[in-house]
C-alpha positions in Angstrom: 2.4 18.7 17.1 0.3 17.3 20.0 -2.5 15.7 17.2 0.2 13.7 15.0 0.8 10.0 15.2 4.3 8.5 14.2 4.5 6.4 10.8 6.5 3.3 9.4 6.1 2.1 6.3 8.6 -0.3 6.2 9.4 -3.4 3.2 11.8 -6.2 3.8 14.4 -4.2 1.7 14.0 -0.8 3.3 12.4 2.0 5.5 9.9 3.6 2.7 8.8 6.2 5.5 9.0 7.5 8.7 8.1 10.3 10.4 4.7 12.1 11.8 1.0 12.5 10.5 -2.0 13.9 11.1 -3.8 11.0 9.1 -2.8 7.3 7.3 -5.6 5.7 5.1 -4.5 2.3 3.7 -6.5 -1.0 2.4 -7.2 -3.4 5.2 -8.0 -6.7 4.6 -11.8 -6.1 5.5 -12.1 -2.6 3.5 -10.2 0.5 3.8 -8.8 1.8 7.2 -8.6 5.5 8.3 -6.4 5.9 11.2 -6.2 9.3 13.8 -3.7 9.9 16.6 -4.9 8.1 19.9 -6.3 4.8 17.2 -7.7 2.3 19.1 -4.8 -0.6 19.1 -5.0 -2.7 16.2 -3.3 -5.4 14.3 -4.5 -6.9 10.8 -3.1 -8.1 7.1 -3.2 -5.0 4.3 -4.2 -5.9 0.7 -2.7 -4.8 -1.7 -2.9 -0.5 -2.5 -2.2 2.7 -2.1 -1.6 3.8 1.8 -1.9 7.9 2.1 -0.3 10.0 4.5 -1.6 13.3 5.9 1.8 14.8 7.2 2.0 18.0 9.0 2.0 21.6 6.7 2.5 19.7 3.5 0.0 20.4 1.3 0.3 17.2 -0.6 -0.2 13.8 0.5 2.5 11.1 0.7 1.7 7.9 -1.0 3.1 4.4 -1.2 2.1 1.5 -2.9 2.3 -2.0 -0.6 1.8 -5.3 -1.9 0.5 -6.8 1.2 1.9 -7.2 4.7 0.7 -6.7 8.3 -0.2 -2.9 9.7 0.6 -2.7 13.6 -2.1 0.3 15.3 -0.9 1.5 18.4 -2.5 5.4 20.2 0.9 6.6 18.9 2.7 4.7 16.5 1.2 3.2 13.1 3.9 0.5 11.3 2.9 -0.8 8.0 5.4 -4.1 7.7 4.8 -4.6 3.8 6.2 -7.3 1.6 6.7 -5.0 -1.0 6.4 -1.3 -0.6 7.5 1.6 -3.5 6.9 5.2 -3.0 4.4 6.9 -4.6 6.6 8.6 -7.2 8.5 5.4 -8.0 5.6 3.6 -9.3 6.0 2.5 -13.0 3.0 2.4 -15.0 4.6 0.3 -18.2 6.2 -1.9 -15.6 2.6 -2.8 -13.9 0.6 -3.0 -17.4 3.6 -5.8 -18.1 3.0 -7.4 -14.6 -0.6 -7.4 -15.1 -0.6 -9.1 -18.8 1.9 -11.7 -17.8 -0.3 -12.4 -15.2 -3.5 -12.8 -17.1 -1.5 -14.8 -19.4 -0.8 -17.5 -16.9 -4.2 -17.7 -15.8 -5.5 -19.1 -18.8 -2.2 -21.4 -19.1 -3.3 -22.5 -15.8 -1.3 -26.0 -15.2 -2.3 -26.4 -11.6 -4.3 -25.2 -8.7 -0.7 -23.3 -7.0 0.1 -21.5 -10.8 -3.4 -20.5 -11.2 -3.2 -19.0 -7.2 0.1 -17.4 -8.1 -1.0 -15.7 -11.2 -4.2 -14.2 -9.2 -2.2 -12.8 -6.8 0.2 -11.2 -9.1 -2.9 -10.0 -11.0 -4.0 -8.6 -7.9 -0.9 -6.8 -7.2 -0.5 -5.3 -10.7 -4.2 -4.1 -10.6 -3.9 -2.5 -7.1 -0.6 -1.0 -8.7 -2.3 0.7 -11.6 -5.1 2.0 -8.9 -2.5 3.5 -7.2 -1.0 5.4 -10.0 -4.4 6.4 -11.2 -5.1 8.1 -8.0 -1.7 9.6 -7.8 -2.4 11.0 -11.7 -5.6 12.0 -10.7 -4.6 14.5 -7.9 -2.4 16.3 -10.3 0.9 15.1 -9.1 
């Protein structure tokens, strides 16, 4: 396995992944990111999405869903440090349309500039969320 790169997807409550890939795709904070073994070294913020890992004679991709967080690119290592991470599978659709309405709701009951910022980024989040499931329902799984 001389062309695989170790992966941590980690969230303040757990270890969401580990192990090695041939690829890791992910939402940067200036547009998506596609990371090889040997990456240049790089350190930036994620947005929120869907992160996809390439692992070794799996046909299927693994995919988790981070809300945000820093993602660490070393020539052999890749950590994703999220502030909320859920694998792929675990993603709740009726949860995230919930998320999503409440959050819309607040932003017209906007009482001040720090609601109205909270509500956008919970918006955010429950969009990206949905995104992520879409792509997860679209590749048959």
């Amino acid at each position: 396995m001389a062309n695989t790169i170790h992966v941590d997807v980690v969230s303040a409550e757990e270890l969401i992944f580990s192990g090695q890939a041939e690829f890791v795709a992910l939402p940067g904070e200036a547009g998506e990111l596609g990371i090889y073994p040997k990456h240049t070294p790089l350190i930036t913020r994620i947005r929120p999405g869907a992160v996809r890992i390439k692992v070794p004679g799996q046909a299927e991709d693994e995919f988790v869903f981070v809300a945000g967080g820093l993602l660490e690119v070393q020539p052999n290592v890749v950590t994703v440090l999220a502030d909320t991470a859920i694998r792929g599978k675990d993603l709740d659709e009726a949860k995230a349309l919930e998320a999503k309405k409440q959050a819309e709701e607040l932003m017209t009951n906007k009482e001040s500039a720090i609601d109205y910022a909270r509500a956008q980024a919970e918006l955010a989040e429950a969009i990206a969320q949905l995104a992520a499931i879409a792509k997860l329902r679209h590749r048959g799984r």
